[in-house]
C-alpha positions as CSV (number, residue, x, y, z in Angstrom):
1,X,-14.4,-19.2,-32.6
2,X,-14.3,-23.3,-32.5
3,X,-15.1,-23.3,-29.2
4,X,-18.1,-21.9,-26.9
5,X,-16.2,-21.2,-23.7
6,X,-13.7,-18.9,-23.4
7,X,-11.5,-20.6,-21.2
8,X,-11.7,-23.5,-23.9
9,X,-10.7,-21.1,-26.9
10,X,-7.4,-19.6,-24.6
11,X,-6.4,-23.1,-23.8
12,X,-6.6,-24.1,-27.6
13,X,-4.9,-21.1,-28.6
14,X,-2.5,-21.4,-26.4
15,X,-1.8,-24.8,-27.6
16,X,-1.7,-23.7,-31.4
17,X,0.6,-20.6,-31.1
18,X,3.5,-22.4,-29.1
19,X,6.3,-20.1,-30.0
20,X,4.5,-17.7,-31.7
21,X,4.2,-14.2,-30.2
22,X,1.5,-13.4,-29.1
23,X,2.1,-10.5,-27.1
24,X,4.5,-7.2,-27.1
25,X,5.5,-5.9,-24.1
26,X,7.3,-2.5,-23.4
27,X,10.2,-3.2,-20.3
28,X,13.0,-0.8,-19.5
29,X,12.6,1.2,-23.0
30,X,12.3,-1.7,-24.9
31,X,9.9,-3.9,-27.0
32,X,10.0,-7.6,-25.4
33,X,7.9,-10.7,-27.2
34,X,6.3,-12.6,-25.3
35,X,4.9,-16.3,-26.8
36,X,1.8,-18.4,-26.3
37,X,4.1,-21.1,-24.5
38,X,5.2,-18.0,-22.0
39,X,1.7,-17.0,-22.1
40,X,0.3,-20.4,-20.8
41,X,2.9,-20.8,-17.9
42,X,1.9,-17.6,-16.2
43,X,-1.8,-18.3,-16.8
44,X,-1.7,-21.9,-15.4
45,X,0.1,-20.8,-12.6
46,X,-1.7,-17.8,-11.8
47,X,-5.1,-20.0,-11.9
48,X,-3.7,-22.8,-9.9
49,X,-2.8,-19.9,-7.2
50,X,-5.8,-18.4,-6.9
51,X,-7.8,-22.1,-6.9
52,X,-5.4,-22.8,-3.8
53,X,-6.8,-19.9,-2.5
54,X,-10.3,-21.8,-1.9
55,X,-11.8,-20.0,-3.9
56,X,-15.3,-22.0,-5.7
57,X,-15.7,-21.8,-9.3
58,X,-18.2,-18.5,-10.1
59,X,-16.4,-16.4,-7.1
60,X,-15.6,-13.3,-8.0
61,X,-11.8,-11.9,-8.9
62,X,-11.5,-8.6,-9.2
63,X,-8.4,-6.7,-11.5
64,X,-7.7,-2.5,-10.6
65,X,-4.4,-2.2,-13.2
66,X,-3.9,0.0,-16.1
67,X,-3.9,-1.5,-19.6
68,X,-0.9,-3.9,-19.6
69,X,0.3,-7.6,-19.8
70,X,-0.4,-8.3,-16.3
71,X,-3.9,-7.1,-16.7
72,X,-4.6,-9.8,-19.4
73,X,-2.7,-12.7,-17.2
74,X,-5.1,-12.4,-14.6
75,X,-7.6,-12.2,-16.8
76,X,-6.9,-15.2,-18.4
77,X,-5.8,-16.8,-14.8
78,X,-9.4,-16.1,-13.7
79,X,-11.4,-17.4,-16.7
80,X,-9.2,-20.7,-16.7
81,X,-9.9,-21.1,-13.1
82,X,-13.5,-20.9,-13.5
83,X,-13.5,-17.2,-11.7
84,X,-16.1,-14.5,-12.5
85,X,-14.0,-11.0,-13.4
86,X,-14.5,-7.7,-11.9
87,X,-12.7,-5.1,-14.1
88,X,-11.9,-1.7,-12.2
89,X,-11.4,1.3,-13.8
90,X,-7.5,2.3,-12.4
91,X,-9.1,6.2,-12.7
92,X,-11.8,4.9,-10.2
93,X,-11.8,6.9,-6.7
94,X,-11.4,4.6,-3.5
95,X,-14.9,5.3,-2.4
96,X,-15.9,4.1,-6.2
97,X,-13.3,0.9,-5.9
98,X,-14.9,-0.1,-2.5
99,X,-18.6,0.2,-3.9
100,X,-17.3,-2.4,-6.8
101,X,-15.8,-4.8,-4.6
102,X,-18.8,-4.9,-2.0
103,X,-21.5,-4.8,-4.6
104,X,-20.0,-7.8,-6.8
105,X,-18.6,-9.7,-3.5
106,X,-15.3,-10.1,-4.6
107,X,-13.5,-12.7,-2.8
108,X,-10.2,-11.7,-4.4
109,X,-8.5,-8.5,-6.2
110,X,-5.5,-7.9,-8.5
111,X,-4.0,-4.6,-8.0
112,X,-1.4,-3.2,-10.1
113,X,0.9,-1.4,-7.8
114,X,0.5,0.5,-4.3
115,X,-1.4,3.9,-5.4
116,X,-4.2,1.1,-6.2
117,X,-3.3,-0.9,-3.4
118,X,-3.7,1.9,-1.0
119,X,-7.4,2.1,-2.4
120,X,-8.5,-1.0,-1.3
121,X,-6.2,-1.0,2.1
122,X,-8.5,2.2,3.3
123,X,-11.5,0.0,2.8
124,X,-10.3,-3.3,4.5
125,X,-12.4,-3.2,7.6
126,X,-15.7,-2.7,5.4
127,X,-15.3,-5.5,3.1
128,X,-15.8,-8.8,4.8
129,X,-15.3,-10.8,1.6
130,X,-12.4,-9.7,0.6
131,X,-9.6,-12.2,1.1
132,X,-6.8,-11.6,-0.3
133,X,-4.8,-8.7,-2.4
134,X,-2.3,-9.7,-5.1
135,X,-0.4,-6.9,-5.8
136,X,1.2,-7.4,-9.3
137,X,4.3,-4.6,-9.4
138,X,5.9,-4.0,-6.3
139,X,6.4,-5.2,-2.8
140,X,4.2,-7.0,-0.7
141,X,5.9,-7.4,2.7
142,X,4.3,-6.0,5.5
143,X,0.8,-4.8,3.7
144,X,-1.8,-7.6,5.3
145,X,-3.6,-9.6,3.2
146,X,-1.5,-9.1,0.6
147,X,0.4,-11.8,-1.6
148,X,3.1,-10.7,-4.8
149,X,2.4,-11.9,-7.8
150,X,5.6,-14.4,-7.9
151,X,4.1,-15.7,-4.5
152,X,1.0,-16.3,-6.4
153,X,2.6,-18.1,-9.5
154,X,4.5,-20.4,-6.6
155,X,1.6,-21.4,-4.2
156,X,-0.1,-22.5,-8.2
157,X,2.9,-24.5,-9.3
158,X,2.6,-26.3,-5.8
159,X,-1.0,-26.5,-6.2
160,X,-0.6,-28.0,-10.3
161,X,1.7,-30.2,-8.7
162,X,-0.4,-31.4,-5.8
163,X,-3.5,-31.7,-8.6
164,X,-1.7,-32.3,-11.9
165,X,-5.2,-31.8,-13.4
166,X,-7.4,-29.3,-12.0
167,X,-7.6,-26.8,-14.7
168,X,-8.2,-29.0,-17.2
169,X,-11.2,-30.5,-14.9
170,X,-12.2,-27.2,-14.4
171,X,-12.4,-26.4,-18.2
172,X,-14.6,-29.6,-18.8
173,X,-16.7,-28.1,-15.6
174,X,-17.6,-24.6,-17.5
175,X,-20.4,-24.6,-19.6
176,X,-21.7,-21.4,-22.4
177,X,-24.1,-20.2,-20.3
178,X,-22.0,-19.5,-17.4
179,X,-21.0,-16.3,-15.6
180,X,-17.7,-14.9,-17.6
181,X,-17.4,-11.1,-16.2
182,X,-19.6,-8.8,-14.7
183,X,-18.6,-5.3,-15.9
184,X,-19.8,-2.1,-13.9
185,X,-21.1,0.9,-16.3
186,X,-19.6,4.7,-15.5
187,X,-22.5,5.6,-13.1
188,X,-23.1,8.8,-13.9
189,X,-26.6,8.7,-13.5
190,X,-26.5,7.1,-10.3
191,X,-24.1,4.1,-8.9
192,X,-22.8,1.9,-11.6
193,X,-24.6,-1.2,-12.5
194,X,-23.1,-4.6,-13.4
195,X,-23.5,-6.1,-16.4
196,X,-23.6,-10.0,-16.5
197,X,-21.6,-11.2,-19.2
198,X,-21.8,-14.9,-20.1
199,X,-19.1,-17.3,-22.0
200,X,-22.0,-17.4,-25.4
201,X,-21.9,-13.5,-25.2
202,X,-18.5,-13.3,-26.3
203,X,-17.9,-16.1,-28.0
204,X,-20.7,-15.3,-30.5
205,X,-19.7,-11.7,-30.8
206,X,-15.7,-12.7,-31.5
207,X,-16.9,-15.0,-33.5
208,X,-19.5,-13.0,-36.0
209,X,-17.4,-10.0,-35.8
210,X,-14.2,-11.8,-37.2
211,X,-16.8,-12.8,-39.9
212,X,-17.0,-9.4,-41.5
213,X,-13.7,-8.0,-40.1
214,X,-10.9,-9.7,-41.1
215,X,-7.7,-10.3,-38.7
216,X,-5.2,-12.1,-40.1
217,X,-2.7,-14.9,-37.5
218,X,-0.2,-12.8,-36.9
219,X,-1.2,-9.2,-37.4
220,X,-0.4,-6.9,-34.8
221,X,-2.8,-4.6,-32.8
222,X,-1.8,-1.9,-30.4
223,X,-4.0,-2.3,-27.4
224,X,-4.1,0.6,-25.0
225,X,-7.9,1.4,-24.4
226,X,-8.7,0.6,-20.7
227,X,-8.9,-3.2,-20.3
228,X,-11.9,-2.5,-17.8
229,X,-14.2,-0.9,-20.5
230,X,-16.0,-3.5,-22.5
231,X,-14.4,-2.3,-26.2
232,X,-10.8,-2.7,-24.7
233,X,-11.7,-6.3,-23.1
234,X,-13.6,-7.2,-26.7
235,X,-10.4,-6.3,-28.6
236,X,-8.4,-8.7,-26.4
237,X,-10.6,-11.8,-26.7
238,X,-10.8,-11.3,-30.4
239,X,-7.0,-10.4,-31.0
240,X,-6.3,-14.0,-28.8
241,X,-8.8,-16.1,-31.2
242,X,-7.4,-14.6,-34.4
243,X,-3.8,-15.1,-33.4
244,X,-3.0,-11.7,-33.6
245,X,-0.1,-9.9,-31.6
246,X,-1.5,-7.2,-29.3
247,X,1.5,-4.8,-28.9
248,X,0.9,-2.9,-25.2
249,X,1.2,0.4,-25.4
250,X,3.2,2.5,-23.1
251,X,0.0,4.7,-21.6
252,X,-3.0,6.3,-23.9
253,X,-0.9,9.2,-23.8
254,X,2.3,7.5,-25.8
255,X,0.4,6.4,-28.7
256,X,1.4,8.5,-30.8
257,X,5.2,7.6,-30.4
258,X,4.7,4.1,-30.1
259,X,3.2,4.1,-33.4
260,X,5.9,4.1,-35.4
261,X,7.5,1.6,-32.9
262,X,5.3,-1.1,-32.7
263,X,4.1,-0.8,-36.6
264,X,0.6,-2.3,-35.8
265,X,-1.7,-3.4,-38.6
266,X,-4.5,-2.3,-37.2
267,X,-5.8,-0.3,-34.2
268,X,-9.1,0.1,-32.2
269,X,-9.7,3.7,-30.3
270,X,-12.5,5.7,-29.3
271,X,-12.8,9.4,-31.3
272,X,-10.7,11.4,-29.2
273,X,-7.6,10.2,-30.6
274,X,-8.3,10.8,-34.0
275,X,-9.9,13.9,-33.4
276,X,-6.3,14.8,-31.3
277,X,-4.3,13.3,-34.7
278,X,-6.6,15.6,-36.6
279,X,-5.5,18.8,-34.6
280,X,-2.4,17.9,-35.2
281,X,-2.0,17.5,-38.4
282,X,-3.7,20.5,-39.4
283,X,-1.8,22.5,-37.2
284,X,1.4,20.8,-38.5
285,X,0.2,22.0,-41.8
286,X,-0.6,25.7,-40.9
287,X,2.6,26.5,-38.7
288,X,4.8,24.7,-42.6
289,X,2.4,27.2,-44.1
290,X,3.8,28.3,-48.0
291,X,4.6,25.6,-50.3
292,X,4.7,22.7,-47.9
293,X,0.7,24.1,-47.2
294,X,-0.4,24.7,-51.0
295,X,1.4,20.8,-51.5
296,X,-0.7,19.6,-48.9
297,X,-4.5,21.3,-49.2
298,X,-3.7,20.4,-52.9
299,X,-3.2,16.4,-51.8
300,X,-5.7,16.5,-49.8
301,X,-8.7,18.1,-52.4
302,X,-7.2,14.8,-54.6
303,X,-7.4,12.8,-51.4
304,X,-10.8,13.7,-50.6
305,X,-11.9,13.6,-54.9
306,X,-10.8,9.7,-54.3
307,X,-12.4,9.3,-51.7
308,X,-15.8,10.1,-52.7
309,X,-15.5,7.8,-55.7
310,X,-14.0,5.0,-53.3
311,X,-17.5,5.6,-51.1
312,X,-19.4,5.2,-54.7
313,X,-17.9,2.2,-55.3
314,X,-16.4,3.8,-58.3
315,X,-13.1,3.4,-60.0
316,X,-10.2,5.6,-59.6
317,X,-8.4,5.9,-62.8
318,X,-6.9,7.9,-65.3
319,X,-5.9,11.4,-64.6
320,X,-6.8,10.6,-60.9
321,X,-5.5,8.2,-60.0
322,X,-1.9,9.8,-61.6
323,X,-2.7,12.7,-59.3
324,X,-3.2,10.7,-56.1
325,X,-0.1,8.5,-56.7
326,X,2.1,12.1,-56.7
327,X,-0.2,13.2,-53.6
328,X,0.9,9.8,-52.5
329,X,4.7,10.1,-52.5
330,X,4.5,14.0,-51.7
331,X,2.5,14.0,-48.7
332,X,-0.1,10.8,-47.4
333,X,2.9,8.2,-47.4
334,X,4.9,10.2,-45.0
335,X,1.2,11.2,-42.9
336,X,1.2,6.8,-42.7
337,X,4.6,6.5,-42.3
338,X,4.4,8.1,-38.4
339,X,1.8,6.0,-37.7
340,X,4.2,2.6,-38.9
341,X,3.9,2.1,-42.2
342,X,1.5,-1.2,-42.4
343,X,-1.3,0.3,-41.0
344,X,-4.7,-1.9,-42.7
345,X,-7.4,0.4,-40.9
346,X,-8.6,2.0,-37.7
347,X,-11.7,1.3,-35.4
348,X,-13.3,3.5,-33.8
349,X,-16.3,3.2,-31.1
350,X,-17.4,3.8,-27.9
351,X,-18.8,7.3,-29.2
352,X,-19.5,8.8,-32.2
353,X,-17.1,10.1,-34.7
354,X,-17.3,13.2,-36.8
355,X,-17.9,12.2,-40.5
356,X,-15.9,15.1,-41.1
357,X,-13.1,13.3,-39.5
358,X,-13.5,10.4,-41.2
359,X,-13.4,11.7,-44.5
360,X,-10.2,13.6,-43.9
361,X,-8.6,10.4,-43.0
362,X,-10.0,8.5,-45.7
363,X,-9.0,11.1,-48.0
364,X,-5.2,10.3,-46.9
365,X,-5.8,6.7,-47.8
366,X,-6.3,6.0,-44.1
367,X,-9.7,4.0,-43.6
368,X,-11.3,4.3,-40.3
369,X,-14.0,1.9,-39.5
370,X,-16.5,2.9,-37.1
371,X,-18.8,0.2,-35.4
372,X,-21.5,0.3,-32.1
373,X,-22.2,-1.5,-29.0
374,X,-22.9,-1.0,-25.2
375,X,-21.3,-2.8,-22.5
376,X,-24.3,-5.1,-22.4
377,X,-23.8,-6.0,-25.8
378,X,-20.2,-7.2,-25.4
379,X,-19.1,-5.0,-27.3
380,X,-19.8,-5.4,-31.2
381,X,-23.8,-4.7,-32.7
382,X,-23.1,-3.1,-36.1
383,X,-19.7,-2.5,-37.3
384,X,-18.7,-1.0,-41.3
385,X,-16.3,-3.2,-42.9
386,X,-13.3,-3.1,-45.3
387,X,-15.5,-3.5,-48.6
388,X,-19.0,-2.2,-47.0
389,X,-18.8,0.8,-45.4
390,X,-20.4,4.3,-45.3
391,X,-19.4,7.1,-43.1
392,X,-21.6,8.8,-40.4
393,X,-22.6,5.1,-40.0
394,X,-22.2,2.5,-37.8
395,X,-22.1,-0.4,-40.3
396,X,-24.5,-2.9,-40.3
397,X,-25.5,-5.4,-37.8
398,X,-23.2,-7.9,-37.7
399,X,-24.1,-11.6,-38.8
400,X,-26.9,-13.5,-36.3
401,X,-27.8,-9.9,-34.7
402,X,-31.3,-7.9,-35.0
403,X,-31.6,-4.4,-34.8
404,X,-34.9,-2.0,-35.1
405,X,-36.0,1.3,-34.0
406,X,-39.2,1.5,-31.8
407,X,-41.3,3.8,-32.5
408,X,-39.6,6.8,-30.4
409,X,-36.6,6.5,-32.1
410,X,-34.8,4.5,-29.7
411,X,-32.3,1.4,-31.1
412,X,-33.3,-1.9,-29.8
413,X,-31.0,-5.1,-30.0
414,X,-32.3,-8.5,-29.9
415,X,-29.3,-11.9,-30.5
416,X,-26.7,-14.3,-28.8
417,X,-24.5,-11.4,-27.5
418,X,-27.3,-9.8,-25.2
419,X,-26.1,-9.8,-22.0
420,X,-27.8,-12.0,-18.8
421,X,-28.5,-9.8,-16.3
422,X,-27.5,-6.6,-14.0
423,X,-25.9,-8.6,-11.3
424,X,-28.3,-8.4,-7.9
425,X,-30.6,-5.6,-9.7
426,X,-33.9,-7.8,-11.2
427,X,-35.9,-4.4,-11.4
428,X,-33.0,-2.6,-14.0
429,X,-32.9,-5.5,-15.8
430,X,-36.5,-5.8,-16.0
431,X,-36.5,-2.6,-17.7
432,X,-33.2,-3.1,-20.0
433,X,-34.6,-6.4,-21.3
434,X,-38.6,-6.5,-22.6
435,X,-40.6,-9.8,-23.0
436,X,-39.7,-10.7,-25.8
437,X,-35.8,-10.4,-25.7
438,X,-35.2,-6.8,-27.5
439,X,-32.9,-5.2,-25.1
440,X,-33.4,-0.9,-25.3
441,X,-30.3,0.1,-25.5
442,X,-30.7,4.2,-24.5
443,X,-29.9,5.5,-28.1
444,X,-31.2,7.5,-30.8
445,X,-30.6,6.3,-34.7
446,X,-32.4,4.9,-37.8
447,X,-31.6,2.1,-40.1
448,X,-31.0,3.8,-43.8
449,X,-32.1,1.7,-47.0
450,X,-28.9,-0.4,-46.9
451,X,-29.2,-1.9,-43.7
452,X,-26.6,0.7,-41.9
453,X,-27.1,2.0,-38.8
454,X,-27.1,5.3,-37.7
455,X,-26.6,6.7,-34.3
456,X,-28.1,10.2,-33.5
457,X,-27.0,10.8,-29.4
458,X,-28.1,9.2,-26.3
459,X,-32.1,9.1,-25.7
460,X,-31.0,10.9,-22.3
461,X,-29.1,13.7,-23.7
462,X,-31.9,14.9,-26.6
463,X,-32.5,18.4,-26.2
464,X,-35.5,19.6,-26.0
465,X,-35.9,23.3,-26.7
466,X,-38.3,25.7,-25.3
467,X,-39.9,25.8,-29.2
468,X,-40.3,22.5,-28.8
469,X,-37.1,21.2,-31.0
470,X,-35.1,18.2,-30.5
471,X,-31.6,18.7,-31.0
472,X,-28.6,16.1,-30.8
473,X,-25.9,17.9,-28.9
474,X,-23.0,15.1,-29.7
475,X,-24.1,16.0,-33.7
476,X,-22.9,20.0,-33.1
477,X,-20.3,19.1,-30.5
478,X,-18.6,16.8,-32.9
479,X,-18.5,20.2,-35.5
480,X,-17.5,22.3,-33.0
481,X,-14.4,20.1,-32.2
482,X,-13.5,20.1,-35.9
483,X,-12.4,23.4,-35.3
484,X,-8.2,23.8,-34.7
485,X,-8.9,26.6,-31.3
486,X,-11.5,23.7,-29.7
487,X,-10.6,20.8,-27.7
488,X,-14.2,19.9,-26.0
489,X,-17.4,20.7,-26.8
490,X,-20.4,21.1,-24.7
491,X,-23.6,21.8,-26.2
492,X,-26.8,23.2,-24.0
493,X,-29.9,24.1,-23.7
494,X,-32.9,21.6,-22.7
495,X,-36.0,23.9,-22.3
496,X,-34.6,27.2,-23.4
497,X,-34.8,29.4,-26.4
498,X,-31.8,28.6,-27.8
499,X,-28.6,26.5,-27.8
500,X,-25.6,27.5,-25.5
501,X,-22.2,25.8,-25.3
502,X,-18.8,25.4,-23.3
503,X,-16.3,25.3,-25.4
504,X,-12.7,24.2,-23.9
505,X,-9.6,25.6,-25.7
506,X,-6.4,23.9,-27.3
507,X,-3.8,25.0,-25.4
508,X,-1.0,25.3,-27.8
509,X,-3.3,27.1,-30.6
510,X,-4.9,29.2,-28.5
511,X,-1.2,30.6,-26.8
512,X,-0.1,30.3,-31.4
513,X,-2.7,32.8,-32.4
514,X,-1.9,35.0,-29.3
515,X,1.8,34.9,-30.6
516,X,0.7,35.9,-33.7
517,X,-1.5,38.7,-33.0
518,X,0.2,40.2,-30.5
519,X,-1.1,39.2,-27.3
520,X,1.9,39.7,-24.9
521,X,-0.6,36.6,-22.7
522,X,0.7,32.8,-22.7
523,X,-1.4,31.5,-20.1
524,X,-4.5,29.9,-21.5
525,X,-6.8,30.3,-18.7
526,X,-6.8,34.2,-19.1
527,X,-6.7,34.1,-22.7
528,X,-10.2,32.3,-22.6
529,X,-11.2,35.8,-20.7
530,X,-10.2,38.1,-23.6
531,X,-12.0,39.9,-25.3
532,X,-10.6,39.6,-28.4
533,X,-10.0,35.5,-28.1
534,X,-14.0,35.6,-27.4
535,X,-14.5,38.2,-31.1
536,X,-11.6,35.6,-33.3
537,X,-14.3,32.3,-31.5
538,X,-17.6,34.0,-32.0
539,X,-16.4,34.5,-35.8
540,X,-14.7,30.8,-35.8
541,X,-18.6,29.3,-34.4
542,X,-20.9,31.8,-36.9
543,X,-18.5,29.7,-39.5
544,X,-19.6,26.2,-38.1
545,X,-23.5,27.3,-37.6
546,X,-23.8,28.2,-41.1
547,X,-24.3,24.7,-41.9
548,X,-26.7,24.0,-39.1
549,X,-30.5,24.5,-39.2
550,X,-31.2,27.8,-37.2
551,X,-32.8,25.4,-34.2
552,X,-29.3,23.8,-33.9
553,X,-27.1,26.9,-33.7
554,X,-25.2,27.6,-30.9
555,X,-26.4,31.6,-30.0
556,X,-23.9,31.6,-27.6
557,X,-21.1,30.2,-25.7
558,X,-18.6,30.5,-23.1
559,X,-14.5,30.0,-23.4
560,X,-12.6,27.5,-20.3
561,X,-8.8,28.0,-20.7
562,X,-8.7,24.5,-18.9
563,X,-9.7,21.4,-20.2
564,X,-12.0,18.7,-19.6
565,X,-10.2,15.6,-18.0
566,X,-10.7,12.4,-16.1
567,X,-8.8,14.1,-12.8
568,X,-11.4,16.5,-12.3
569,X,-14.0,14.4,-13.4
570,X,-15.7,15.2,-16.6
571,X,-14.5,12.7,-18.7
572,X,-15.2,8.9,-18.7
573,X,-11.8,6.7,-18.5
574,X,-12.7,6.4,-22.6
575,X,-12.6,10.0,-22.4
576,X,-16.6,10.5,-23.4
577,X,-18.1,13.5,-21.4
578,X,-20.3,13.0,-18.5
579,X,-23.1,15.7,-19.4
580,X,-24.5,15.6,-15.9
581,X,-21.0,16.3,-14.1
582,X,-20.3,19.2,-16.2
583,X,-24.1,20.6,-15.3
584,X,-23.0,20.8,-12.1
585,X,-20.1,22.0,-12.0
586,X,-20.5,24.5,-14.8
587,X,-24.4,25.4,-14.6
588,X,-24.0,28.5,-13.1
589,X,-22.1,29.9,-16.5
590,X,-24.5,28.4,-18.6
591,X,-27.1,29.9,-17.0
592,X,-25.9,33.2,-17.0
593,X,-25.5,33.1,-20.3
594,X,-29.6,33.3,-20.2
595,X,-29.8,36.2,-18.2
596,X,-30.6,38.7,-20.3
597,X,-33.3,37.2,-22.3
């Protein structure tokens, strides 16, 4: 990044890219582009309505919207004017929405349409600072305090008019170490804390990450993580200073379609999706079964023989590289080919991914590159790269960052990205952040010979057994979920003999196998109570803890027909589980699993 500001570097761009797209937007079952030049319109005039608002430069603007090109306007509108952001999770419950706005004093909030306006509206009366809503979809007559989004672009082309140059004032006005965004964390352990995020956070990180990870001017990336949660946000800012084209997906549950539609280059995801793409195909695979099954398990032991050599740093030649061009043209062209066709590499963060996984999708000429951060390192510590990489790693630390372990294991970060502060919380931040600048970030890992990083679980989550054992449940859950029949894992056990585990079943597979060994029963839920669902899954996990040390096996386990999911709370908006929430709300069937001890 030339510049140090990020208001500064979208001003810039926006003056570079012109008539260049920069973004894709899906409207009315269509792909519309949209350029810089459109880009900057909406931005000015968004910033110039909210500074006619009265609003002083460092207030805080709040956004509650799903992932989409009105999220990133305001955005942008907020940074240019000067504004502090408050990204809301859309998934958030009112009572969560109205802690966020109170806590940050938010003088201002974009929602996205009137289920998120109607979270706020409740909560009126008990937010004094709260001036005005802008609702961005929708219709704004008759809801109080509320001004459309066109209103908004109007009062700031009066306002532009009226004060021909007050953004560009206000750009000279904001300096590096100024407030950027505050971003609250999931609060699962208690309410959510904000994290202080300053203009030199990000711009160092886009800048030192774009130094190992190349992204060419015009590349396109399909952006659907949530825009509120600090990977998503990351992706934006760096797509805007590389010129890149961030194509909007439909929703995180169309991604798979608009794949093929959009054609991106390159794509950033937490595990989940790949770990959904790799149910898939497998299952794909086993329902072709004969030939079209032998052709592909045969690709795939090719795949996987190049793959190894490609992680040696060795040659693939001869007789094997022969092989994988036919594996290419019979199978992994077509695998690419629903996934667009151009496709450079994948990220994944935000939780750690089965090597297993990686492999698989390596071995199909499809390279995933996993990287780490927290929210208060915005968002990039370590991240593998094109020509340096090594799975069941998190890369190295990127240029300009420090990482070591201390002396319990724990990762500590020290560089430009760490973040200021947890807004109005000295004591938490005092404890984040030690004397001498390391911050503790709250996870396990070690630093190999090569300088790469590997994370083991949360420091939290350890288990501790009764033998005295730590065990990394995310390690096992991660194997567990390699299996076809499991869609979330759940590994317990702190303080007891031996491990335990909730394991969530895959709908369609689950109702396949009944099918197929005649089990008249199609609804999930009371195939998890069968008998003979529980024998086919106790054989399916004795598989998986064969390769686990006996401390680390899972002894024994019990089968939900229902899924994990953000709508009854066990799953964070980037679909990680909240350990403590599913305690609660499942402890009593751990626990009885105990019993008889």
């Amino acid at each position: 990044m030339k510049e140090t500001t990020i208001n500064r570097m979208f001003l810039n761009r926006i003056e570079e890219g012109r008539d260049e797209v920069r973004y894709i937007v899906p409207r009315d079952g269509k792909w519309e582009p949209m350029t810089y030049r459109e880009v900057g319109e909406a931005a000015r005039e968004m910033a110039g309505g909210l500074m006619s608002l009265g609003l002083a430069r460092g207030e805080k603007v709040a956004i509650l919207c799903s992932t989409r090109v009105e999220w990133s306007l305001s955005d942008i509108a907020s940074i240019l004017g000067g504004f502090v952001t408050v990204p809301i999770y859309p998934s958030n419950l009112p009572d969560q929405v109205e802690y966020i706005l109170s806590h940050s004093r938010a003088r201002v909030v974009f929602v996205e349409d009137e289920t998120q306006w109607n979270k706020v509206a409740g909560s009126r009366g008990r937010l004094p600072e709260l001036d005005v809503v802008i609702l961005l979809t929708g219709d704004s007559v008759g809801k109080a305090g509320t001004i459309g989004l066109s209103d908004l672009r109007s009062k700031g082309a009066a306002y532009s008019a009226a004060h021909p140059g007050a953004i560009a004032e206000r750009t000279g006005e904001i300096r590096p170490e100024d407030d950027l965004t505050i971003i609250y964390t999931s609060g699962t352990t208690g309410p959510p804390k904000g994290a202080v995020i300053r203009h030199s956070n990000i711009a160092f990180d886009v800048t030192s990450t774009l130094s190992v990870v190349r992204v060419p001017r015009g590349d396109v990336m399909l952006q659907f993580l949530p825009l509120a949660h600090v990977l998503g946000r990351f992706e934006h800012f760096l797509s805007f200073d590389a010129m890149a084209v961030s194509a909007f997906a439909r929703g995180i549950q169309t991604v798979a379609e608009d794949l093929p539609a959009v054609r991106p280059h390159m794509m950033v995801s937490v595990p989940r999706l790949y770990e959904k793409f790799y149910a898939a195909v497998l299952a794909k695979v086993n329902q072709d079964g004969g030939l079209k099954k032998r052709i592909f398990m045969w690709a795939l032991s090719v795949g996987r023989e190049v793959s190894a050599r490609k992680q040696r740093r060795k040659p693939v030649g001869g007789l094997l590289a022969a092989k994988f061009s036919l594996a290419e043209r019979l199978v992994f062209g077509k695998i690419r080919g629903r996934l667009g066709g151009r496709l450079r590499f994948f990220v994944s963060g935000g939780a750690p991914l089965a090597r297993e996984i990686a492999e698989f999708f390596h071995a199909m000429g499809i390279l995933i590159l996993e990287g780490y951060g927290l929210t208060e390192t915005p968002s990039v510590t370590s991240c593998n790269q094109v020509g340096n990489f090594k799975f069941g790693t998190v890369g190295p630390p990127i240029p300009g960052v420090e990482v070591r372990i201390a002396q319990d294991g724990e990762i500590l970060i020290r560089g430009p990205h760490v973040f200021k502060e947890y807004y109005s919380d000295p004591a938490a931040t005092k404890e984040a952040i030690d004397p001498e600048g390391w911050f503790h970030s709250g996870d396990i890992g070690a630093i190999d010979e090569e300088g790469f990083l590997r994370i083991t679980d949360r420091k939290k989550d350890i288990i501790v057994t009764s033998g005295g054992k730590n065990v990394a449940p995310q390690n096992i859950e991660n194997l567990l979920k390699t299996d076809k029949m499991v869609s979330q894992a759940f590994v317990y056990g702190d303080r007891r003999k031996y491990l335990t585990a909730i394991l969530t079943l895959s709908p369609e597979e689950i109702v396949k196998w009944a099918q197929e060994n005649g089990i008249a029963e199609r609804d999930p839920a009371l195939l998890a109570g069968s008998p003979r669902v529980e024998e086919m899954m106790r054989a399916r996990v004795d598989e998986i803890n064969r390769s686990l040390a006996p401390f680390e096996q899972v002894k024994k386990f019990v089968l939900l027909g229902t899924d994990f999911s953000q709508e009854t709370g066990e799953l964070t908006p980037t679909l990680k589980v909240k350990r403590k929430v599913v305690i609660r709300k499942y402890g009593a069937l751990l626990d009885a699993l105990y019993e008889k001890d």
